[in-house]
VOGU-3710 file (C-alpha; in Angstrom, 3 decimals, decimal comma):
1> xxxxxxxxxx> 0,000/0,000/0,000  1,425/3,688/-0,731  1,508/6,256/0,897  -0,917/9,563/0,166  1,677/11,748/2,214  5,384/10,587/1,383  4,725/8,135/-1,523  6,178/5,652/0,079  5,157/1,784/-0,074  3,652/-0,218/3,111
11> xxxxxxxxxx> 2,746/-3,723/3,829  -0,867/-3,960/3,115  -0,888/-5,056/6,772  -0,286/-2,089/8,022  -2,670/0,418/9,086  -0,110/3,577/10,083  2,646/4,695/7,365  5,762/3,467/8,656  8,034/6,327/6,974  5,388/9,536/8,297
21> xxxxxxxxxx> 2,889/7,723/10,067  -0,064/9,412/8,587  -3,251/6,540/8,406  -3,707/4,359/5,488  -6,864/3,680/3,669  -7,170/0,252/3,668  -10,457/0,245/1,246  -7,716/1,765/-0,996  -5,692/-1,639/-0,465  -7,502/-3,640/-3,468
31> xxxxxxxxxx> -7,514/-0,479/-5,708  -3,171/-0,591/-5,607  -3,187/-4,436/-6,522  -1,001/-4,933/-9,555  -3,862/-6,502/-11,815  -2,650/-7,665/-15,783  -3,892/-5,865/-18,213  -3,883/-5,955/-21,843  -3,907/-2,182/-22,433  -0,654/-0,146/-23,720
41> xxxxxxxxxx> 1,109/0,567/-20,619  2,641/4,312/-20,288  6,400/4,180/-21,010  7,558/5,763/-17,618  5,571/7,173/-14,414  5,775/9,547/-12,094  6,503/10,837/-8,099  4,706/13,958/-7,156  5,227/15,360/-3,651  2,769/17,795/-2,101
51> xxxxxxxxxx> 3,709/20,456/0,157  2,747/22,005/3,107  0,977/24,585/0,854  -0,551/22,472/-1,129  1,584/23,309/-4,519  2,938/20,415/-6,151  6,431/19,870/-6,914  8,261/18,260/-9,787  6,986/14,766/-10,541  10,307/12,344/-9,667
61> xxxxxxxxxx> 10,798/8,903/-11,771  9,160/5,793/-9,272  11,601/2,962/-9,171  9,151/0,700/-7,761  7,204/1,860/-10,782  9,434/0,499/-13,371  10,018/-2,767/-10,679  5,729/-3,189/-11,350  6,215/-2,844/-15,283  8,933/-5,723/-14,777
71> xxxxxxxxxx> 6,909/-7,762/-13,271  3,982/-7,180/-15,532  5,867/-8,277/-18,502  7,288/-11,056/-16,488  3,546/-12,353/-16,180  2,901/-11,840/-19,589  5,772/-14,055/-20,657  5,194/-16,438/-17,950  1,460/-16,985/-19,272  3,257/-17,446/-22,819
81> xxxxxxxxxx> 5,013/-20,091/-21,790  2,292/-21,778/-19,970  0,105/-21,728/-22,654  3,649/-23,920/-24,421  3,843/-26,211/-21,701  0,580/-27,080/-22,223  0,611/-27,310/-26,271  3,904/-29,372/-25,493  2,254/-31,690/-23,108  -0,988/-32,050/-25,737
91> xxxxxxxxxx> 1,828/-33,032/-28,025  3,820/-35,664/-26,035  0,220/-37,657/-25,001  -0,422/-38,211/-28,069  3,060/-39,554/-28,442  2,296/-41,642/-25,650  4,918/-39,844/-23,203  4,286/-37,119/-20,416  6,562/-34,795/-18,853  7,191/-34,856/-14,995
101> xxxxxxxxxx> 6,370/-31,928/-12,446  3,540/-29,208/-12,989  3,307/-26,809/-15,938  4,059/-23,993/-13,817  7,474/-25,261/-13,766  10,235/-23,302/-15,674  13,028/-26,049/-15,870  13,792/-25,615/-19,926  15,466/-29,571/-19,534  12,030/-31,647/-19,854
111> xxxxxxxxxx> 12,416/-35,283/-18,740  10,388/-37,779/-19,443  8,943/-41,565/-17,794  5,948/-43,786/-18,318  3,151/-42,328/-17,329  1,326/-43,973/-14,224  -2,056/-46,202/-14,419  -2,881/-45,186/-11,003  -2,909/-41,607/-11,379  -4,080/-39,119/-13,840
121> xxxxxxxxxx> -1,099/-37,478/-15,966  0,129/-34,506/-14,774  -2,295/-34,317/-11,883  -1,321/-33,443/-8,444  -3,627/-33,205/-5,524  -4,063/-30,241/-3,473  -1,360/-29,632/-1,189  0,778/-32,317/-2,067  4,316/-32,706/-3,989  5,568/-35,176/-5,923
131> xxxxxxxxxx> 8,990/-36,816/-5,394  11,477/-35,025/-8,049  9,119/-32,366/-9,398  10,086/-28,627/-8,551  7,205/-26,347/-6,800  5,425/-24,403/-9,127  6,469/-20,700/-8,953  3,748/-18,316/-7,656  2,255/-15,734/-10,437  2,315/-12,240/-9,675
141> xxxxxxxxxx> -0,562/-10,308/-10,887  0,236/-6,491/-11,820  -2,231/-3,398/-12,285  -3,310/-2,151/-15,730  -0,765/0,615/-16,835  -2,144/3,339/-18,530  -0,870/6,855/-19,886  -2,241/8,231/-16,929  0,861/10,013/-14,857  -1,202/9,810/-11,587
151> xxxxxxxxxx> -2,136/5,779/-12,167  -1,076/5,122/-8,564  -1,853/8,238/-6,793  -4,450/7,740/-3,980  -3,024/4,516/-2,918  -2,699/3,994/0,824  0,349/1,430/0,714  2,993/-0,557/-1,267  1,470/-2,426/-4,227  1,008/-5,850/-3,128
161> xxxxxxxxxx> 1,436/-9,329/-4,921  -0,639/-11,828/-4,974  -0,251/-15,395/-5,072  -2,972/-16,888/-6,698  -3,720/-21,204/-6,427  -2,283/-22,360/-9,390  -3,915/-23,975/-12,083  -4,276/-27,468/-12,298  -2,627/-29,394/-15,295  -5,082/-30,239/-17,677
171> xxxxxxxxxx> -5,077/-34,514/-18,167  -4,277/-35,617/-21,540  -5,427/-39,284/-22,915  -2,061/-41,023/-23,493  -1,452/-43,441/-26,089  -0,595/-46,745/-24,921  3,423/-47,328/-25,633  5,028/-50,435/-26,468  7,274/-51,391/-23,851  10,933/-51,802/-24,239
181> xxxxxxxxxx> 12,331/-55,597/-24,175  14,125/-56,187/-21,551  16,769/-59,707/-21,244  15,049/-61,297/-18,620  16,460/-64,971/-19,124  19,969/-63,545/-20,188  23,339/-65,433/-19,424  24,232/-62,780/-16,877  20,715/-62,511/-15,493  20,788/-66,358/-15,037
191> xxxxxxxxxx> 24,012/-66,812/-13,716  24,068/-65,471/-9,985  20,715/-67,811/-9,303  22,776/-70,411/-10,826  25,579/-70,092/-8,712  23,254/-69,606/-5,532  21,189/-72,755/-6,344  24,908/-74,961/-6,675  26,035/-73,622/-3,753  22,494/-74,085/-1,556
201> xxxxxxxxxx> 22,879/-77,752/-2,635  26,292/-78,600/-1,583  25,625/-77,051/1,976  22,270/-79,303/1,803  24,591/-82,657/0,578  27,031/-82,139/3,180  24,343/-81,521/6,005  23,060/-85,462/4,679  26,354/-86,952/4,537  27,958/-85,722/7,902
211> xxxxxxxxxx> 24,877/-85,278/10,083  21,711/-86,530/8,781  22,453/-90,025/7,700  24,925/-91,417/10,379  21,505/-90,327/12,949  19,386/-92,306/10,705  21,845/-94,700/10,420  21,718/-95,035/14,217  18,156/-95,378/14,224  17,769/-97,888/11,989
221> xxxxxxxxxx> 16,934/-101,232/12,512  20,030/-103,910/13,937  22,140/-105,597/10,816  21,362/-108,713/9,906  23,344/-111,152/12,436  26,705/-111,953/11,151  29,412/-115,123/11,040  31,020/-115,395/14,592  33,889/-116,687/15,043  36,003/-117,299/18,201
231> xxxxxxxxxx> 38,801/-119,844/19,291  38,595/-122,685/21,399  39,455/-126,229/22,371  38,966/-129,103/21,351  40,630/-132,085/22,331  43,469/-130,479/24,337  44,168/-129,023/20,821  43,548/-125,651/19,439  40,070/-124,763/17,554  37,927/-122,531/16,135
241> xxxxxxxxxx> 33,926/-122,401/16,418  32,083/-120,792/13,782  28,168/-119,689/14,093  26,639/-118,957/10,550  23,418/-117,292/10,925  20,666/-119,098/9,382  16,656/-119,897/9,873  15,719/-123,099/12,076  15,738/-125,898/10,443  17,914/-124,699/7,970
251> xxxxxxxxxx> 20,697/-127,132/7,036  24,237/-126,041/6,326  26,722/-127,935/4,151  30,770/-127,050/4,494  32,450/-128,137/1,154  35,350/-128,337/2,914  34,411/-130,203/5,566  32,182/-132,897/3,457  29,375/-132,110/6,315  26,157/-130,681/7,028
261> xxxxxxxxxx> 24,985/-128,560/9,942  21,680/-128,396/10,799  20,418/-124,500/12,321  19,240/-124,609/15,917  18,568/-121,215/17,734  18,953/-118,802/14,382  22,726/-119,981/13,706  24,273/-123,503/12,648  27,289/-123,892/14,812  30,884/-125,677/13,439
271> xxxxxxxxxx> 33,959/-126,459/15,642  37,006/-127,151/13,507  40,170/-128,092/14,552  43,037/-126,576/13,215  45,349/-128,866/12,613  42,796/-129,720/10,169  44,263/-127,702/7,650  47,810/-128,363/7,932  47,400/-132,179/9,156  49,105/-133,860/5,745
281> xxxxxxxxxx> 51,195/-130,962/4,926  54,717/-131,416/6,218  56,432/-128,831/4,617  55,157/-125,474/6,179  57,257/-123,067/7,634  55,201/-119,771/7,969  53,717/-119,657/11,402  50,132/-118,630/10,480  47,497/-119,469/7,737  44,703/-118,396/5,807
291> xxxxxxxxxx> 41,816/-120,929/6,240  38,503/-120,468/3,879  35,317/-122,327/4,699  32,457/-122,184/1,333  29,280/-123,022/2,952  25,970/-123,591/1,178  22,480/-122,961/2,696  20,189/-126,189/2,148  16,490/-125,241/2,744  13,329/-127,471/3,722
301> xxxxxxxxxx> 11,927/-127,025/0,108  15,231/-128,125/-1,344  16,640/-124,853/-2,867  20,468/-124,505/-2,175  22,480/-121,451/-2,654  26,044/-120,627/-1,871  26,518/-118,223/1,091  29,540/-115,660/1,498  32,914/-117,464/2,060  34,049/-117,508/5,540
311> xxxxxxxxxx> 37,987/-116,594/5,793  39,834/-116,543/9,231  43,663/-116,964/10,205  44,874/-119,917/12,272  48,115/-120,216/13,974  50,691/-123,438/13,540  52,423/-124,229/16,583  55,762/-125,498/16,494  56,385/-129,186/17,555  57,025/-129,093/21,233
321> xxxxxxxxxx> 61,451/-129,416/21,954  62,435/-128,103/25,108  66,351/-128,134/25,745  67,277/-129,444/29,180  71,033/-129,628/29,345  72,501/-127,350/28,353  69,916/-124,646/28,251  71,311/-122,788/26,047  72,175/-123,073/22,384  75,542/-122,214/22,653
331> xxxxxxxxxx> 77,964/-123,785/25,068  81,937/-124,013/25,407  83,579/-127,412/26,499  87,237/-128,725/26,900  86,299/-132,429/27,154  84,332/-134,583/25,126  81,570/-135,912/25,337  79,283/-133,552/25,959  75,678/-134,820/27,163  72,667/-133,372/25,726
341> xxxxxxxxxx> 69,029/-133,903/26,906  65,859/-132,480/25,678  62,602/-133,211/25,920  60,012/-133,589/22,870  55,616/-134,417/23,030  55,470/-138,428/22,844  54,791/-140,167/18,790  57,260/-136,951/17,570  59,748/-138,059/15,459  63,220/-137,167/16,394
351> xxxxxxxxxx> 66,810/-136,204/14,006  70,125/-135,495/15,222  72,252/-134,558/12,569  70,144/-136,476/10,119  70,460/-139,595/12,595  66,922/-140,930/13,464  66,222/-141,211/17,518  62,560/-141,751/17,161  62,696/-145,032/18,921  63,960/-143,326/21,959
361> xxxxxxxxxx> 61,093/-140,606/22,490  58,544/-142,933/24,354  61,025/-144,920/26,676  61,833/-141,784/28,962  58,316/-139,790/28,692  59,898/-137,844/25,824  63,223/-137,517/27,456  65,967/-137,780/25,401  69,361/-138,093/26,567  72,163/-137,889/23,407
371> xxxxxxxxxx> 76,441/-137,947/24,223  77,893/-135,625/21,769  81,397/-136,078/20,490  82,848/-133,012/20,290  86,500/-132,570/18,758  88,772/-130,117/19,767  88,580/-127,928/16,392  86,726/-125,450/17,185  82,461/-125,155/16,528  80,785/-128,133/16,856
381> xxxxxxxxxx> 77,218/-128,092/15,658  74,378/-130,027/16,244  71,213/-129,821/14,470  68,229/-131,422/16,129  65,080/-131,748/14,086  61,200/-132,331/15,825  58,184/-133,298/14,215  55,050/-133,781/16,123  51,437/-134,759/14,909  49,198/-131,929/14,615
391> xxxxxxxxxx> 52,120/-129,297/14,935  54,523/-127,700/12,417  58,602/-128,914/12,358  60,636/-127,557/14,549  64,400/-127,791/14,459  67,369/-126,380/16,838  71,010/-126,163/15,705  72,973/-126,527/19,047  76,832/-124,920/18,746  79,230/-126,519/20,981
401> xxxxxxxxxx> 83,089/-125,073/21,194  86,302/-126,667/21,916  88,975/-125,146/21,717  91,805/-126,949/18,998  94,435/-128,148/21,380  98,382/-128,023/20,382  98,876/-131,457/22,279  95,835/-133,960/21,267  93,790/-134,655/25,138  90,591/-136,690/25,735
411> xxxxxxxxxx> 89,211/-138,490/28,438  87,238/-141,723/27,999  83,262/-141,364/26,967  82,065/-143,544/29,421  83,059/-140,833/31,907  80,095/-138,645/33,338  79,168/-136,072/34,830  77,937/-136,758/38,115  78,864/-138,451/41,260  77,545/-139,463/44,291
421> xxxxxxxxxx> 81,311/-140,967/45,719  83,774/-138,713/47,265  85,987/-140,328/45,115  86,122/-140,876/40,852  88,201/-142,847/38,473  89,308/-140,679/35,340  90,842/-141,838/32,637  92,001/-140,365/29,126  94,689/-140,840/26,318  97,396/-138,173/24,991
431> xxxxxxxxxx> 100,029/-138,165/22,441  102,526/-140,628/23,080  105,605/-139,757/25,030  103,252/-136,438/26,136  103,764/-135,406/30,171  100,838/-135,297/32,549  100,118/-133,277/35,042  96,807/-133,385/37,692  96,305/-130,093/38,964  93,076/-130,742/40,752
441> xxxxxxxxxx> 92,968/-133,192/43,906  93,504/-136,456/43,298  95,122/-139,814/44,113  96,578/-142,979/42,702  97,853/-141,322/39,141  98,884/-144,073/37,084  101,353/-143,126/33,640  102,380/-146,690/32,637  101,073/-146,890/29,727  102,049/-143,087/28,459
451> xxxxxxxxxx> 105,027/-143,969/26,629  103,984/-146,676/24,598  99,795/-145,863/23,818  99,543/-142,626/25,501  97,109/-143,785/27,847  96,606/-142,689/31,929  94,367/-142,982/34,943  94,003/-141,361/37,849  91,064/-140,790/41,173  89,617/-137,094/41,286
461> xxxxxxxxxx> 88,748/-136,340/45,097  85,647/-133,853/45,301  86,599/-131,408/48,490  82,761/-129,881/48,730  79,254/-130,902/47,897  78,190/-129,355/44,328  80,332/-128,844/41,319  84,184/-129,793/41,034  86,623/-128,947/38,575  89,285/-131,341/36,983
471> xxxxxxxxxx> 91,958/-129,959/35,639  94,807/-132,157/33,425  97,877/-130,825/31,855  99,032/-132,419/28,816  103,269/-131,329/27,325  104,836/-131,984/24,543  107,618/-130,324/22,745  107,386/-127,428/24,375  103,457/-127,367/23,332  100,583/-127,703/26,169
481> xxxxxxxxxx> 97,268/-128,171/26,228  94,923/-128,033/29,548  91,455/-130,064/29,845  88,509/-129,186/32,787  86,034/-131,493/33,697  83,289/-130,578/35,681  81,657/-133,002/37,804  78,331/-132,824/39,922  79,138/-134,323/43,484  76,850/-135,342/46,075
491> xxxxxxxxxx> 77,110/-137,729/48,190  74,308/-140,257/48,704  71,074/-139,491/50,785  72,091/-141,706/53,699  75,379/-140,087/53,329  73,945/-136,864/52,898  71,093/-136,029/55,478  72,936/-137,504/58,836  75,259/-134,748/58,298  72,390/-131,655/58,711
501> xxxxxxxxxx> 71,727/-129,266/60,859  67,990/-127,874/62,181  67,032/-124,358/60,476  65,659/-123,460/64,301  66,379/-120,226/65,498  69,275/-121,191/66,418  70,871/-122,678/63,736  69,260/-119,785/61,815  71,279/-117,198/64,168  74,212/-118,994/64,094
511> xxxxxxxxxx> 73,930/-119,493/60,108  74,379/-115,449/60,221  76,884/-114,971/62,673  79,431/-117,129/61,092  78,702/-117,250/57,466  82,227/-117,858/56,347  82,748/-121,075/58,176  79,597/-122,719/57,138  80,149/-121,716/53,403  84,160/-123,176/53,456
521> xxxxxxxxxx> 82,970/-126,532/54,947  79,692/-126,932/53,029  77,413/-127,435/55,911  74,422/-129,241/55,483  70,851/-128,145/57,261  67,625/-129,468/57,252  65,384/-126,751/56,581  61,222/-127,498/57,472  58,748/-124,740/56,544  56,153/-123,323/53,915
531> xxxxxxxxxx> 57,446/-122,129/49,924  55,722/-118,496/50,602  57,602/-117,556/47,299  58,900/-118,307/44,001  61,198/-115,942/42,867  62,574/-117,950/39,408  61,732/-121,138/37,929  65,308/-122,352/35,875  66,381/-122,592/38,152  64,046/-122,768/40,650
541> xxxxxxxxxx> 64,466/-120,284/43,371  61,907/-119,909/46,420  61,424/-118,320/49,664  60,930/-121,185/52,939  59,220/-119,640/56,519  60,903/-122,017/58,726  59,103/-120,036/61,779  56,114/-118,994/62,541  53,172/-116,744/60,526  53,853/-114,514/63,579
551> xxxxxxxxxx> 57,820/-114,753/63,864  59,125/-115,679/60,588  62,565/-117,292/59,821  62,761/-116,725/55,890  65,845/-118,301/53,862  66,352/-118,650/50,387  66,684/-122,511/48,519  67,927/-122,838/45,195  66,424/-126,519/43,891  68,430/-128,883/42,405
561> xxxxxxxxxx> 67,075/-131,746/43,617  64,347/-133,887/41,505  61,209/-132,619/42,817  59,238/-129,105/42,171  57,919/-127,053/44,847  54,847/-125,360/45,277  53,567/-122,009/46,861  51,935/-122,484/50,260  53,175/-126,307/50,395  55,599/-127,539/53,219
571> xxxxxxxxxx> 58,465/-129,539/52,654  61,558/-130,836/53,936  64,673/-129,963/51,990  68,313/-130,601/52,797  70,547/-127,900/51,787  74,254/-126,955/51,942  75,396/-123,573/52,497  75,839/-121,500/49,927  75,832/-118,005/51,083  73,299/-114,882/51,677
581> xxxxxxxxxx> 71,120/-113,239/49,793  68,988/-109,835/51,285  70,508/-110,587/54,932  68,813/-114,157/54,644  70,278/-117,350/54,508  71,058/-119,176/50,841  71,151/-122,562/50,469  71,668/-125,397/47,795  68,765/-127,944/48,223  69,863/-131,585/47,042
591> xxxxxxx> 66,947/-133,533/48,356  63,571/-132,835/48,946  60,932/-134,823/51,462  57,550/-134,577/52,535  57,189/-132,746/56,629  57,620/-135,418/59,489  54,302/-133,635/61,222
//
């Protein structure tokens, strides 16, 4: 609104001039609107002041004037190019396109989309935007100019603008528009699902394999009952018993065996020996074997149909040979011979060094008792070969060394090795012309025969209970050779036993005190108490209580008499003095007897 006094312009909401504060009309306020007009407008316009007299002054050029002529012809144009828009979008429907935003829009770039089925085009409700579309700019409306100097005299304020609702767009019937193709089943389109699907089904296959099925697998029903097979014994010999699984009634027939088996109980149950296999075969060496039974299923209606093949391993024992003297398989000598005695299972057949003893094996329980001549050249070997029914050969290649003597020495080969006499007749042949010498005890040496057949004689006296050592000298030349003989004394039993001592506490005490002595003279005791212990078995060594469960009297006996002892068992053994073992008493036991109580 202007001002009438100062020509000034106002908000139309004020009532007061805010420059002179004279009042403002405000029934003057629609009069100063800007309102289009189609008439000429005057090129230029005019300020006149009034005043205090009443006399005008000099009309003055308006700049807000000109600023209303702007925005006049600003409106005009902006109505041209609304009336465009809309000649544009009458244009583009029937194209079957639409333009976004509102046609008061002034963007000169015009983009374009598919219009939408569940709207009008181009319509807009009240009070609402679209997404992407630029507000439509308000329209200012201004006044009529005319020629007329004093066009905006009598105002009361500031011409005002208004801002009219805009128009709505007109809608337009589009033409339907073909679609563009798109590649929906393209390689690239089809290849990520692809991939996705491959991979979905691996993760699902492994899920199965590792922890799915072995669940199921554990809820399943049972397997079908199997082929057991376990050892056993048959006959004091070693067996196997087989169970095939099979329907009662149901008769079984081994093809090895030549037999059937008749199914009691859901299985059909077979117990073969297993020397069966290896019976007539006396060539095997390998200590196991592969066995293979083939057994067909005979049912009550007469069908028959093989069943799987039943395999199992067996193992072939070796013919029973147990070496008894010497124990060992290797063993140095300086006489000759040297006894041997082993003991084999009775019916074995028996070869030393291809030489056949079989008729020997039953006379002595299986104890067989061989003198080996064994010459002063160094190894002598001995090969002793077993075979046993029902077991596989089994051989033993005994080594026995002399060594090869300078000056030739042997003693005769009825000579043994044991003696129950104090006293023992030895006798042997030499080179010719040789020397002797006897540097063990002895007695009665007789050399009258040296010179002429090399022969000699002499008694060995055994000084303690036990083993004794001969020794002989042989010279010749300047060469020697030396020959031991060991020899097993002890004396007889009524030689033997008078001679004891009790194993009381007092002979136990004085056993301790004066070890020494009783060791030197080989003193005898009779020892009468309980085996609590058995500390080795070759040889046999065991712990006798001869106290009391509350006071005991332990010593330790090292059999070599005939008998075997037993844990918890009493017995009464005569013993020599040996020794001690632990701070107890060790003795040799030569005889063994039942307790007197």
């Amino acid at each position: 609104m202007k001002c009438p006094q100062c020509g000034r312009w106002n908000r139309a909401t004020q009532t007061k001039c805010f420059y002179c504060g004279i009042p403002l009309d405000q029934n003057d306020q629609a009069s100063t609107s800007i309102q289009p007009s189609d008439q000429p407008q005057p090129s230029s316009s005019v300020i006149y002041s009034v005043n205090q007299d009443g006399m005008t002054s000099t009309p003055q050029p308006d700049v807000k004037d000109r600023l209303a002529k702007e925005m006049q012809s600003f409106h005009v144009r902006r109505q041209h190019g609304e009336e465009r828009q809309r000649r544009i979008l009458r244009e583009n429907a029937e194209r079957g396109v639409t333009a976004t935003g509102t046609l008061s829009g002034t963007r000169t770039t015009q983009l374009y989309e598919e219009p939408r089925a569940e709207e009008p085009v181009n319509s807009i409700p009240e009070g609402e935007t679209r997404p992407g579309a630029r507000p439509a700019r308000r329209i200012y409306d201004l006044p009529e100019a005319n020629n007329d100097q004093n066009a905006f005299e009598g105002t009361d304020g500031p011409i005002l603008f208004a801002d009219p609702q805009p128009e709505p767009a007109p809608s337009y019937a589009v033409k339907p528009r073909k679609l563009r193709h798109t590649h929906t089943f393209g390689l690239r389109v089809i290849l990520p699902y692809l991939a996705l699907l491959l991979a979905i089904c691996g993760l699902v296959a492994a899920g199965w394999l590792i922890i799915f099925r072995p669940i199921l697998n554990k809820r399943e029903a049972p397997e079908e009952a199997k082929v057991e097979i376990t050892a056993t014994i048959q006959d004091d010999m070693v067996a196997h018993r087989i169970r095939i699984p099979a329907d009662d009634g149901s008769q079984i027939y081994i093809k090895e065996l030549r037999r059937s088996y008749i199914a009691v109980g859901g299985y059909a149950e077979v117990t073969v020996p297993d020397y069966t296999w290896y019976e007539l075969n006396s060539d095997i060496e390998n200590p196991t074997m592969d066995v293979t039974l083939t057994p067909y299923l005979r049912t009550s209606a007469g069908e028959q149909r093989m069943m799987d093949v039943i395999t199992y391993t067996i193992d072939i024992p070796l013919s029973p040979l147990t070496l008894v003297s010497p124990d060992t398989t290797w063993l140095e000598v300086s006489t000759s011979p040297v006894n041997i005695r082993f003991r084999v299972a009775q019916n074995s057949t028996v070869f030393i060094n291809g030489e056949d003893f079989s008729s020997f094996v039953n006379t002595q329980d299986g104890l067989i008792s061989y003198n080996a001549t064994v010459l002063a050249k160094g190894e002598n070997t001995f090969n002793i070969v077993v075979n046993c029914q029902y077991y596989r050969q089994n051989a033993i290649t005994l080594t026995i060394y002399r060594a090869p003597q300078d000056v030739p020495l042997e003693l005769s080969q009825t000579l043994g090795d044991t003696s129950a006499e104090q006293l023992m007749t030895i006798r042997g042949t030499t080179f010719p012309g040789a020397t002797i010498k006897i540097l063990s005890d002895y007695e009665d040496l007789d050399t009258s025969l040296l010179n002429t057949t090399g022969e000699f004689s002499f008694k060995a006296k055994f000084s303690k209970i036990g083993t004794n050592t001969i020794t002989i000298l042989a010279e010749r030349n300047g060469l020697s050779t030396t020959l031991n003989k060991d020899v097993y004394y002890v004396p007889y039993s009524s030689t033997y036993t008078p001679k004891a001592w009790p194993m009381n506490a007092a002979g136990y005490l004085d056993y301790l005190n004066n070890i020494d002595v009783r060791v030197q003279r080989t003193q005898i005791y009779e020892c009468i108490g309980t085996i609590t212990e058995i500390l080795s078995s070759k040889p046999q060594l065991a712990l006798m209580n001869t106290g009391t469960e509350d006071s005991e009297r332990l010593i330790l006996l090292e059999n070599m008499s005939r008998d075997t002892w037993e844990v918890g068992k009493r017995y009464r053994v005569y013993a020599d003095a040996y020794g001690v073992y632990d701070g107890k008493p060790r003795l040799v036991a030569r005889y063994t007897y039942a307790p007197r109580d």
